[in-house]
C-alpha positions in Angstrom: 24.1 12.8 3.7 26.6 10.5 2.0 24.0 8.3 0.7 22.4 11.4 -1.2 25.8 12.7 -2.2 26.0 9.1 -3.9 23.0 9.8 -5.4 24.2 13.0 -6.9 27.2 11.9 -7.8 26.2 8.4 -9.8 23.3 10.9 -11.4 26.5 12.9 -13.2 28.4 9.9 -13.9 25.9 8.4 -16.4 26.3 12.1 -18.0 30.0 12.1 -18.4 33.2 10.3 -16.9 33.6 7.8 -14.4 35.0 8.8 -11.2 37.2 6.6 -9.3 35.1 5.6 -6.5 32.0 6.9 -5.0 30.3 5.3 -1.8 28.5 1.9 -1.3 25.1 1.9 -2.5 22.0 1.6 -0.3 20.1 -1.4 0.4 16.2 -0.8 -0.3 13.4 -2.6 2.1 9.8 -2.1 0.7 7.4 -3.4 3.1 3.4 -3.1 2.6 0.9 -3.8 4.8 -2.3 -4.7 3.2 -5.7 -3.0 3.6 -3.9 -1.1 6.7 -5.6 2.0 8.1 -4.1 5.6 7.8 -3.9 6.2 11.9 -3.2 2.6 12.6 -0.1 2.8 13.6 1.0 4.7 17.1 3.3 7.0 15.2 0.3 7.9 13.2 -2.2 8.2 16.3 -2.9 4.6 16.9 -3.0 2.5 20.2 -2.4 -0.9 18.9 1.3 -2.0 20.0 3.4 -1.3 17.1 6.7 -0.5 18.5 9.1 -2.0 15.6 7.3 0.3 13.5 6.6 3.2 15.3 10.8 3.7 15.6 11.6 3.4 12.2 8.8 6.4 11.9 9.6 8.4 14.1 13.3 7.8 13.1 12.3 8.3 9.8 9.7 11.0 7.9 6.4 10.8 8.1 4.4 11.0 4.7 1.2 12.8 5.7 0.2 13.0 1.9 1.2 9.8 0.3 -1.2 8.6 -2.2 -1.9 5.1 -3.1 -4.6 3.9 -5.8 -7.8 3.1 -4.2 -7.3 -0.7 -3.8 -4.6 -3.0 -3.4 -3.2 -4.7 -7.2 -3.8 -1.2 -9.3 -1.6 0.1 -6.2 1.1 -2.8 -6.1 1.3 -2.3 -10.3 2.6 1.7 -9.9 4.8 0.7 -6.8 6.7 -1.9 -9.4 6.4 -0.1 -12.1 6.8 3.8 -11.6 3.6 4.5 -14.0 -0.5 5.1 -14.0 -2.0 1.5 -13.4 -4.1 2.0 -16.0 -0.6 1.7 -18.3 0.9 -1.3 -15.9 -2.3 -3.3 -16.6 -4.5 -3.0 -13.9 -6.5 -0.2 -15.1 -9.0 -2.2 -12.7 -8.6 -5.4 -10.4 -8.3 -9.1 -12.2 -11.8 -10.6 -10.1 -13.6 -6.9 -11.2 -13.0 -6.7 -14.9 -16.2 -5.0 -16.2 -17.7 -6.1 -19.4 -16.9 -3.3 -21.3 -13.1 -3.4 -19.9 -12.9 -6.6 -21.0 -10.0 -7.1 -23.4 -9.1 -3.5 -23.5 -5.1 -2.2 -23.1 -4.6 -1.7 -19.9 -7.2 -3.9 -18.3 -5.1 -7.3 -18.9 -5.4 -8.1 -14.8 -2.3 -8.6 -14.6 1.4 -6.6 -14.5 2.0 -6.0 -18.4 5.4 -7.0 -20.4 5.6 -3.3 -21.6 6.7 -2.6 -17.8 9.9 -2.5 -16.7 10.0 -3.3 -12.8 12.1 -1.7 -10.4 13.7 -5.3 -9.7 14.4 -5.4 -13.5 15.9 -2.6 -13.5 17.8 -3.0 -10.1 19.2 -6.1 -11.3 20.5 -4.9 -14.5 21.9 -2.3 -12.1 24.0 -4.8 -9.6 21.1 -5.7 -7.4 20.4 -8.8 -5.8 16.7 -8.9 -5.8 14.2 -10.6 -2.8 11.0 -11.1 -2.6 8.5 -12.4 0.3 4.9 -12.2 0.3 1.2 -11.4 -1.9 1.9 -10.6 -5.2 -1.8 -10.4 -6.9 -0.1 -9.1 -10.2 -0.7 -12.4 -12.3 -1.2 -16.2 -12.2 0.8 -17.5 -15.0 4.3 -18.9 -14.8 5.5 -15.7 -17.1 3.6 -13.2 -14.4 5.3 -14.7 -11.7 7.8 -12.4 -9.4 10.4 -15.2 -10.6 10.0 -13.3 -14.0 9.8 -10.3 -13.2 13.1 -9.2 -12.1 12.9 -11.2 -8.2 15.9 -13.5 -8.0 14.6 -14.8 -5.3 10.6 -15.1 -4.6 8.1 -16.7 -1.9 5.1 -15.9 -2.7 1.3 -15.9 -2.5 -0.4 -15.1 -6.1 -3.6 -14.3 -5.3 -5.1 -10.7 -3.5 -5.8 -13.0 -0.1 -5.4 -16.3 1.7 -6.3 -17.9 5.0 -4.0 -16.4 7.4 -2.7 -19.9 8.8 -2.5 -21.7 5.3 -6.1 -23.6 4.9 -7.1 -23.9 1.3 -3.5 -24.3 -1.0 -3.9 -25.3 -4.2 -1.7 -25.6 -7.0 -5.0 -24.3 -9.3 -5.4 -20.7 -8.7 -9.1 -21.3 -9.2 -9.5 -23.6 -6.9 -7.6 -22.4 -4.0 -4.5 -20.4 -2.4 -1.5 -20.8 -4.7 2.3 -20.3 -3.5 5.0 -20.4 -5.6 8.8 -20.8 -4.5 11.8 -19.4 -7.1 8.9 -19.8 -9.4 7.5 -23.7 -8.4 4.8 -24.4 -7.0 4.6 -25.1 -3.4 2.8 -28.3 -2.4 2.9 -27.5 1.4 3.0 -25.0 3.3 5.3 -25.2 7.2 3.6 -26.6 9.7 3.2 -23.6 12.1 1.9 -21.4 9.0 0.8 -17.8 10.1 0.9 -15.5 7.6 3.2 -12.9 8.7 5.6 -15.1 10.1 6.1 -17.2 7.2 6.3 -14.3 4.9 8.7 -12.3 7.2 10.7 -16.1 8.0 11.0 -16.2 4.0 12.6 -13.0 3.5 15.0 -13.2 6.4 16.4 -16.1 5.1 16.5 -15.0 1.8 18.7 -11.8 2.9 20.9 -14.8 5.3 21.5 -16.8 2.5 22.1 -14.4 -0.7 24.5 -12.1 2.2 26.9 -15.4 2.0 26.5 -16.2 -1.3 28.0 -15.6 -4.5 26.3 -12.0 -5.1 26.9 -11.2 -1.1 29.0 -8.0 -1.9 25.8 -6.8 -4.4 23.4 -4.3 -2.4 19.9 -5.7 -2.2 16.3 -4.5 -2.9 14.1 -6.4 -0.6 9.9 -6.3 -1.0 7.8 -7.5 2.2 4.1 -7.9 1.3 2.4 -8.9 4.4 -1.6 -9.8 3.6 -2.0 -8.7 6.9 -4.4 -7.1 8.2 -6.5 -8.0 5.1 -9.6 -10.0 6.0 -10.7 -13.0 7.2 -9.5 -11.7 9.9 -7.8 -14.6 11.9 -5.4 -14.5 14.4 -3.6 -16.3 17.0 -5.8 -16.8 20.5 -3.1 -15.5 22.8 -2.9 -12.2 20.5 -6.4 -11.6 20.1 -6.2 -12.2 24.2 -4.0 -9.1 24.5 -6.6 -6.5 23.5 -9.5 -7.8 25.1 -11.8 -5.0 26.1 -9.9 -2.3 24.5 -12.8 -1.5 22.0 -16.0 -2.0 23.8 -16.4 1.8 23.9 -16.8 1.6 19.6 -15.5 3.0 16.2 -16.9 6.5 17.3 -14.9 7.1 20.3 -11.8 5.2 19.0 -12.1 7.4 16.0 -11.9 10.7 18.2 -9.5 8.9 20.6 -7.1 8.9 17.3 -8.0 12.2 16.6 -7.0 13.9 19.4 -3.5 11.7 19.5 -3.4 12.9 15.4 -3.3 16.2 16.8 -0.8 15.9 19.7 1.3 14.3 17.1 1.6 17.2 15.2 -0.1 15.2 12.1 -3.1 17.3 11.8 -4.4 20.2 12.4 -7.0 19.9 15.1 -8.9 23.4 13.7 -9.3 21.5 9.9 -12.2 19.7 10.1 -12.2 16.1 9.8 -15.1 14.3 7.8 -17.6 13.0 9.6 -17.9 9.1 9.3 -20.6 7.5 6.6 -22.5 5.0 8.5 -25.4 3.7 6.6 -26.9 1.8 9.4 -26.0 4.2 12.0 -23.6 5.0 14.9 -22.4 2.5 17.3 -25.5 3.2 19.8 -28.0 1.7 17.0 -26.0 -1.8 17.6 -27.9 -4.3 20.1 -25.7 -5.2 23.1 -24.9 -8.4 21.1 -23.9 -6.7 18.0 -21.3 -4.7 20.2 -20.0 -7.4 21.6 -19.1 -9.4 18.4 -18.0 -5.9 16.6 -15.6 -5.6 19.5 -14.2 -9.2 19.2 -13.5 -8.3 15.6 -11.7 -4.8 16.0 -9.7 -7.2 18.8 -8.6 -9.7 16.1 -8.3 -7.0 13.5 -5.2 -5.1 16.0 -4.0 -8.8 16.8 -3.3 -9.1 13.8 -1.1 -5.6 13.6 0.6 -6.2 16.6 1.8 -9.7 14.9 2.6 -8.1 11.8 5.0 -5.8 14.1 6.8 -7.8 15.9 7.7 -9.4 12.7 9.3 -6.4 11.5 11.0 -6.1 14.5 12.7 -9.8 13.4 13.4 -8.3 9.8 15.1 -5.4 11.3 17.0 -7.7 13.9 18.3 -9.5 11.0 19.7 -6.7 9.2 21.6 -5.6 11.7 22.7 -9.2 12.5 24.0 -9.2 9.0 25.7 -5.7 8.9 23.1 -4.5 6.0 20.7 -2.3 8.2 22.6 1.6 8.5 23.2 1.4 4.3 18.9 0.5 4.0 16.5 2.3 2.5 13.5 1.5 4.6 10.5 2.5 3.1 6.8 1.2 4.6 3.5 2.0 3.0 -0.3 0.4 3.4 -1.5 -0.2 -0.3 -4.9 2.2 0.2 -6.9 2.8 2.7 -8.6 1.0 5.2 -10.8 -2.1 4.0 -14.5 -1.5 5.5 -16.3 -4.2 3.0 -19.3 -5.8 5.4 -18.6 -9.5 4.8 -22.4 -10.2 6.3 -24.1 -8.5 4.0 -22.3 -8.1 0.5 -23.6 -9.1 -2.9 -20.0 -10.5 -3.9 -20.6 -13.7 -4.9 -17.3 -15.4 -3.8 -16.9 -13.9 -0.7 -20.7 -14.3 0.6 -20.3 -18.3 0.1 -17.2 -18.4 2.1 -18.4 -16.3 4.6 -21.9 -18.8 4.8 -19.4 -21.5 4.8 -17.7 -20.5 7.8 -18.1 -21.3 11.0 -18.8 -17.4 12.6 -19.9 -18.1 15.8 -18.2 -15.6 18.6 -16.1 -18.2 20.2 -14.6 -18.9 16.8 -14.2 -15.4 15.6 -10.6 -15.1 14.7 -10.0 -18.9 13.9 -8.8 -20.7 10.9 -12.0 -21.5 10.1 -13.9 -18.2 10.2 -14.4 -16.0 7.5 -15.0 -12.0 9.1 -14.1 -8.7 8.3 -14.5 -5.8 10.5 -16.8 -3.2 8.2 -17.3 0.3 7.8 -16.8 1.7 11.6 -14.0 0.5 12.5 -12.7 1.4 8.5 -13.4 5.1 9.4 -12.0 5.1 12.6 -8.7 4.1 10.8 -8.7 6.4 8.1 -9.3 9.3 10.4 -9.5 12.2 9.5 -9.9 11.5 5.9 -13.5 10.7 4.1 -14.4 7.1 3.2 -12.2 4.3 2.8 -11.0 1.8 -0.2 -12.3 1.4 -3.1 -13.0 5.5 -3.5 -11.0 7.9 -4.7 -11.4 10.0 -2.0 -8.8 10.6 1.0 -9.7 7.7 3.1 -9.4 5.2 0.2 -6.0 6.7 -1.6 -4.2 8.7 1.8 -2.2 5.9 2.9 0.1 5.6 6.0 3.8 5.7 4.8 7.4 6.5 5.8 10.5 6.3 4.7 14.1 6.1 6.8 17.6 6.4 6.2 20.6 7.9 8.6 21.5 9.9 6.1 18.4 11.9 4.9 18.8 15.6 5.8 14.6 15.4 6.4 15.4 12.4 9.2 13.3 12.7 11.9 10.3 15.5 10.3 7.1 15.2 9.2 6.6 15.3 5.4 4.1 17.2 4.4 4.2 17.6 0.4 1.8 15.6 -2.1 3.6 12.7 -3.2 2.0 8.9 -4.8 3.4 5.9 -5.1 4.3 5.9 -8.6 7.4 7.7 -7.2 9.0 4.9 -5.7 10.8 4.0 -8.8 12.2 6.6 -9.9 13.2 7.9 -6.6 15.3 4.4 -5.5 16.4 4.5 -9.2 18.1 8.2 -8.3 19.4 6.3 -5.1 21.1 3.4 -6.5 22.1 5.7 -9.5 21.0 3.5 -12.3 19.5 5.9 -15.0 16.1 6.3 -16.1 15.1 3.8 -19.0 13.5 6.7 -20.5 11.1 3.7 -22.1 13.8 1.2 -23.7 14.9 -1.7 -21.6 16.7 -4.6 -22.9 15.7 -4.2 -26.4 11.9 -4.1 -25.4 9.9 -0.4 -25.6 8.4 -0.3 -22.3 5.7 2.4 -20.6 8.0 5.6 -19.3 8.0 6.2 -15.7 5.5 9.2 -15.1 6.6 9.5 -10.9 8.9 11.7 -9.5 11.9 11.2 -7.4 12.0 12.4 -3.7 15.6 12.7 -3.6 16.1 16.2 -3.5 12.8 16.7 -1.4 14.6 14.3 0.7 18.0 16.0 0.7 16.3 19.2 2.0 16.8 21.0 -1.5 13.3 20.9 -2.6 10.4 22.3 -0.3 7.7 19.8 -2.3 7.7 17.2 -5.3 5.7 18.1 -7.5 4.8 21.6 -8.9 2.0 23.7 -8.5 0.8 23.5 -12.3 0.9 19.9 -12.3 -2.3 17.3 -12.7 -2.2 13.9 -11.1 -5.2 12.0 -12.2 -6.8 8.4 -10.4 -9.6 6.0 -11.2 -11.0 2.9 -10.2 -14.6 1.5 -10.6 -15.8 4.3 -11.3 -14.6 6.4 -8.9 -12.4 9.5 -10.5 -10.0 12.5 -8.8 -7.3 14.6 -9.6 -4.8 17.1 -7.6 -3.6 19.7 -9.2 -1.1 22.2 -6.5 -4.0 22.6 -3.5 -7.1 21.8 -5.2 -8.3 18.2 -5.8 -11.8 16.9 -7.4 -13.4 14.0 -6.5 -16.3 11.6 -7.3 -17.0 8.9 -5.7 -18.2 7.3 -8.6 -21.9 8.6 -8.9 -20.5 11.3 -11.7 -20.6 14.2 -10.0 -17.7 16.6 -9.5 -16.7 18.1 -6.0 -14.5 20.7 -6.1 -11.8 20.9 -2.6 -8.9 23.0 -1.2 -7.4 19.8 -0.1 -4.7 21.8 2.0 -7.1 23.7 3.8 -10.0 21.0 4.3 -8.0 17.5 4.1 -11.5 16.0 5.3 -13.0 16.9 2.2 -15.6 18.2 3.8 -16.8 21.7 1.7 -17.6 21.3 -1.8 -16.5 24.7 -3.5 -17.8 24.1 -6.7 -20.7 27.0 -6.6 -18.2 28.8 -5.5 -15.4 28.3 -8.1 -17.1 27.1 -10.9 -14.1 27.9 -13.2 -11.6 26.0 -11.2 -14.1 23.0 -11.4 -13.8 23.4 -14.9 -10.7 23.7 -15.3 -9.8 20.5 -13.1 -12.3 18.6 -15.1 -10.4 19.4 -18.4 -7.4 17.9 -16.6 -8.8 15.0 -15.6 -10.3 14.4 -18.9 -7.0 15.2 -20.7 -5.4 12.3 -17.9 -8.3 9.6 -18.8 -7.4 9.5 -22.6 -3.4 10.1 -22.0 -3.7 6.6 -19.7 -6.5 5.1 -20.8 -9.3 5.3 -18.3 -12.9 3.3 -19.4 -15.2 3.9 -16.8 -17.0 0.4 -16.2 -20.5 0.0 -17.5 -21.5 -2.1 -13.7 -21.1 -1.1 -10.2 -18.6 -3.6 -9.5 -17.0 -3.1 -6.3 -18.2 0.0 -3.9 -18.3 -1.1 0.2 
């Protein structure tokens, strides 16, 4: 518990006198995974071969109710900043601006000045700040990580890439662009893979700054892997390892997971789970051929994960190389739920041309020059038990595998059960690190307060949940609205109708109470509307973006 004790301590010190000496303070790793499915994982019921992770888990706690934004920049803007997204500046994604959003507060695209980031703040604190990875939170030279508080930055700027580094650009219209301490990147290694370059990055980032001039500073480190975000592309010998694991399709693999869910202690097996939403039917409407290439691609999708774990494993081998890994904050989270867009037959523009330009064919699934996703089956099998997937603000899009680990957290080794959301990051490492709350004035700027809560005394066993029963936590994103108020959640997916749900009792989201409790509805609704003017919430006028 010293590092909570710390904690405590620092909180006092900013309310009266210095003590002489309190303890070192903790390192902090954030790593996401992108588009990464809720039972993925084998410490969250998964088979594909994550050990790396599954010890830091299992180590660690479990959060069975951590809650993301329903896609991957609105998400990455509340993780920096502490605050709704629709506050940050990505009220909705940069590429799915509707025309009525257009030029509105809050809808900029990109990570607004009026934000204080937790690496501003951690470096105005002592911090020496590292960053590896996707960024998706601006183009420009003043949106950069290099500007927003990273000291040190590798980074992709746009939502995705070719995995093994086809396509760089230095225009970020006209292909991938990386940027390096803020310049521009001309080439990328040789042996490019996405999570190995981005993993290689930050290890020698933590190397370097350890023996440097700021080595006695704690760091904050961010991993953003794009991985397992589509194309999905992998290396042969990878793919080669799960060959033939997933001929038996989404629907078994989904009750495989299940079952494994259960045995876990994640779920409870008598709460129904939601049934999946397959358009174009189960896995026995697929022709033999059809099976066989959605195998191929659930293959290359877990390649993929296994990669991304091994390269964890490095990360992790490296901080304990270096003497920084017992004093680390670890903290892992996917950025929503799984991804289960059908790359074959969407209307987006952009992605249909590259996915016509690409070269498909089964023996070149997986390659640098094919352009696949994996769809809506394997999506649902993922975000078992949970209904839907990203893009919604349902469970399956906003539920989002997470954990945090540290030796000293009295809650070390549990499963976490309380409703928490990522906006809670900041302020929780900010209690850690004991820098204060900027209580919205930083460095002579007014910037958005943080509206998250810390997990510290969850953490330290002195709280049994985070947030109180009375309060109202709102989302939105195209369309698609929910809030969570103690057990009770609405949700629509976007069609403008209410559902009303005990969300403790049916996590599936499976019975809609709203006959039933039509005052509760009501009174949620109120909430909710109450939330969308407080942030700023303008429902787009086009269906943009719903998979």
């Amino acid at each position: 518990m010293r590092r909570l004790k710390y904690a405590i301590a620092v909180l006092s010190v900013w309310a009266g006198p210095a003590v002489a000496e309190t303890p070192a303070r903790p390192n902090f790793l954030i790593i996401v995974a992108d588009d990464l499915g809720y039972s993925d994982l084998g410490a969250f019921g998964g088979e594909i071969d994550t050990p790396n992770l599954d010890a830091i888990a299992k180590q660690g706690v479990r959060l069975t109710a951590f809650h993301t934004a329903p896609t991957c920049s609105p998400t990455r803007s509340m993780l920096l900043s502490g605050t709704d997204n629709h506050k940050a500046g990505l009220g909705t994604m940069a590429e799915l601006i509707a025309p009525n959003q257009k030029g509105k507060p809050g809808f900029e695209g990109y990570l607004r000045p009026e934000v204080a980031t937790l690496a501003e703040l951690l470096v105005a604190g002592g911090y020496r700040t590292l960053y590896s990875g996707k960024w998706h939170l601006g183009l420009t030279p003043a949106q950069d990580p290099s500007a927003r508080g990273f000291q040190h930055s590798f980074t992709l700027l746009q939502g995705g890439h070719n995995h093994f580094g086809v396509g760089v650009s230095d225009d970020p219209i006209k292909g991938s662009t990386y940027r390096e301490n803020g310049k521009a990147v001309a080439k990328l290694p040789d042996n490019f893979y996405s999570s190995d370059t981005f993993a290689t990055k930050l290890i020698d980032q933590i190397r370097a700054t350890k023996s440097g001039a700021e080595g006695a500073k704690p760091f904050f480190a961010y991993l953003a892997f794009t991985a397992p975000h589509w194309p999905l592309q992998a290396h042969p010998e990878d793919i080669a390892k799960y060959r033939g694991r997933y001929n038996e399709g989404f629907e078994v693999l989904r009750a495989k997971r299940l079952k494994r869910q259960a045995e876990l202690g994640l779920i409870d097996a008598s709460r129904a789970a939601h049934p999946p939403v397959l358009k174009n039917g189960g896995w026995n409407a697929l022709s033999p051929e059809q099976k066989r290439t959605a195998a191929r691609d659930m293959e290359i999708y877990a390649a993929m994960v296994d990669r991304l774990d091994r390269n964890v494993g490095r990360v992790v081998e490296a901080l304990k190389a270096t003497g920084e890994y017992d004093n680390t904050v670890i903290l892992f989270l996917a950025d929503n739920g799984a991804e289960a867009l059908d790359i074959n037959a969407t209307e987006m523009v952009g992605i249909k041309d590259r996915a016509a330009a690409a070269d498909n064919s089964f023996a070149n699934r997986g390659t640098a020059t094919s352009y696949i996703g994996y769809g809506p089956g394997w999506a649902q099998a993922a975000t078992a038990p949970s209904w839907l997937y990203k893009a919604y603000a349902t469970e399956g899009g906003t539920r989002a595998v997470a954990f945090i680990n540290h030796k000293d957290f009295s809650r070390q080794g549990s499963i976490g059960t309380p409703f928490l959301t990522v906006a809670d990051v900041v302020p929780t490492f900010l209690d850690l690190a004991g820098v204060p709350d900027h209580k919205g004035q930083f460095q002579g700027r007014t910037v958005e307060p943080i509206r998250g809560k810390s997990w510290v005394p969850w953490l330290a066993g002195k709280a049994e949940r985070v947030y109180a029963p009375g309060d109202a936590i709102g989302t939105e994103l195209f369309g698609s609205r929910a809030l969570r108020q103690g057990d009770w959640k609405i949700t629509d997916t976007g069609d403008g109708q209410w559902k009303l749900f005990n969300i403790v009792e049916d996590p599936g989201e499976t019975r809609d109470l709203s006959v039933n409790q039509p005052a509760r509805r009501a009174e949620l609704i109120a909430h909710w509307d109450a939330y969308a003017k407080d942030v700023g919430v303008i429902i787009p006028d086009q269906r943009i973006y719903r998979p």
